[in-house]
C-alpha positions in Angstrom: 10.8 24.6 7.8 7.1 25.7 8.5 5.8 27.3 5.0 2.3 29.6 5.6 0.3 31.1 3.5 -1.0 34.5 3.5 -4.1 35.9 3.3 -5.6 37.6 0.1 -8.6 39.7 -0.9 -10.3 36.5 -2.0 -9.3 34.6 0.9 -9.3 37.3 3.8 -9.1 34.6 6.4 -6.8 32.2 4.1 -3.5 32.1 6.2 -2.9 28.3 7.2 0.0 26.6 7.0 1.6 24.6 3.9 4.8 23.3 5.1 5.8 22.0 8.7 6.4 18.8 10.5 3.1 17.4 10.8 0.5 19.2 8.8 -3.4 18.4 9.2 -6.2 19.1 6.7 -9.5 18.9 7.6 -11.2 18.4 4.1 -14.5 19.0 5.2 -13.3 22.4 6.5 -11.9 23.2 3.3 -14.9 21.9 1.0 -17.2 24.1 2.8 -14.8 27.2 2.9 -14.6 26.6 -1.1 -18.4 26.0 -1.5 -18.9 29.7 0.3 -16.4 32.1 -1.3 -17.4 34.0 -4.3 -14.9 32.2 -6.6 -17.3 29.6 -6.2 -20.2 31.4 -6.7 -19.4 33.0 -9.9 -16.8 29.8 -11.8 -17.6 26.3 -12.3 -14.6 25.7 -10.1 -12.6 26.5 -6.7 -9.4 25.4 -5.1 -7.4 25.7 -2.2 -3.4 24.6 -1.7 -3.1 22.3 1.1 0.5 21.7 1.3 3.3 22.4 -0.8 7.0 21.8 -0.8 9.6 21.5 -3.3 8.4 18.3 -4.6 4.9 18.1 -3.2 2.0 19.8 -3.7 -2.1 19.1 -2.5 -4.8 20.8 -3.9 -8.3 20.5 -2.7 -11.2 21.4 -5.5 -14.7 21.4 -6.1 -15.9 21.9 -9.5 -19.4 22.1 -10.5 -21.2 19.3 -12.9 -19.4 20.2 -16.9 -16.4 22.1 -15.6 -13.4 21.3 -18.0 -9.8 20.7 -18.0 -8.2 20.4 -21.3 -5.1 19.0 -22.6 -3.0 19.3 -19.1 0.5 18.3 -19.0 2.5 18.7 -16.1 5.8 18.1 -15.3 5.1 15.7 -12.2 3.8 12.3 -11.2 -0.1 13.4 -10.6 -3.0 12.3 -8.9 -6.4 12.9 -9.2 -8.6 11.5 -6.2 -12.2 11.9 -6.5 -14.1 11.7 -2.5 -17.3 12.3 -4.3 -19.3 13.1 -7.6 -18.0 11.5 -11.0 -15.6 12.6 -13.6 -14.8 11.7 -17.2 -10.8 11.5 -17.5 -9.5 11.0 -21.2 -5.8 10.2 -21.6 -3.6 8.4 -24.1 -6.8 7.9 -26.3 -8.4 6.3 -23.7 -11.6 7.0 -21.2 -11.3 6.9 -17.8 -14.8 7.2 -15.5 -13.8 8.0 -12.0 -16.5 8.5 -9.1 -16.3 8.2 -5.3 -13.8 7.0 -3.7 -11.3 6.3 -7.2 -7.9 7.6 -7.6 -6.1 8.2 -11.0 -2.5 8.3 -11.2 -0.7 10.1 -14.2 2.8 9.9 -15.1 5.0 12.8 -15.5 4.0 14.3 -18.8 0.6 12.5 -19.8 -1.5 14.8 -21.5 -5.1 14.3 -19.9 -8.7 16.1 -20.2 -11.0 16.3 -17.3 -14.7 16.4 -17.5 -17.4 16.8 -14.2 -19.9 14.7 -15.0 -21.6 15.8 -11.9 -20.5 18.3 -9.2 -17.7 16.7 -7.7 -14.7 17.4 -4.9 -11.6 16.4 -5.9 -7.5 16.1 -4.0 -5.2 16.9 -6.7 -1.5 15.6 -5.6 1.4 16.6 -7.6 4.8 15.1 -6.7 7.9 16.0 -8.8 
């Protein structure tokens, strides 16, 4: 049952565990660990899988103030939960302004954009 993760040239010290019983995620752990890596230092983004299973999957991001996602569709429920910093979120014609502390929830196949407004760190949960 227990899923890890291995380590990678990016991530020399990245193997954690994805799948098991009980699983715990420190986000403040992972935040920093994104904030220090060179991803980080040379993109307007960084992420890190959390968990993952055959239906579920966490994501933990930072992205820095005007970092873009356009036109995303994905075949899954999603959720976009914003711990802090601010985000512009357009979707079905529509604008959505998340900031601390907001969660978004998309259907399976919504076509959304995603806009930092300001630096921000961000759980992205997929669930199929």
């Amino acid at each position: 049952m227990e899923k890890f993760n291995e380590a990678t040239p990016a991530r020399p010290e990245g193997d954690r565990i994805l799948n098991a019983a009980v699983v715990f995620i420190d986000l403040e752990d992972y935040y920093r660990q994104l904030k220090q890596e060179d991803t980080w230092q040379k993109n307007d983004r960084n992420g890190i899988t959390t968990y993952k299973d055959d239906q579920v999957t966490i994501v933990v991001t930072c992205l820095r103030e005007g970092a873009e996602v356009i036109d995303n569709v994905v075949d899954a429920l999603v959720t976009v939960q914003v711990l802090e910093g601010a985000l512009d979120v357009e979707h079905e014609g529509r604008k959505t302004e998340l900031s601390d502390n907001n969660i978004l929830v998309f259907h399976r196949g919504v076509k959304h954009s995603i806009r930092a407004k300001t630096e921000a760190s961000v759980i992205i949960t997929t669930i199929k």
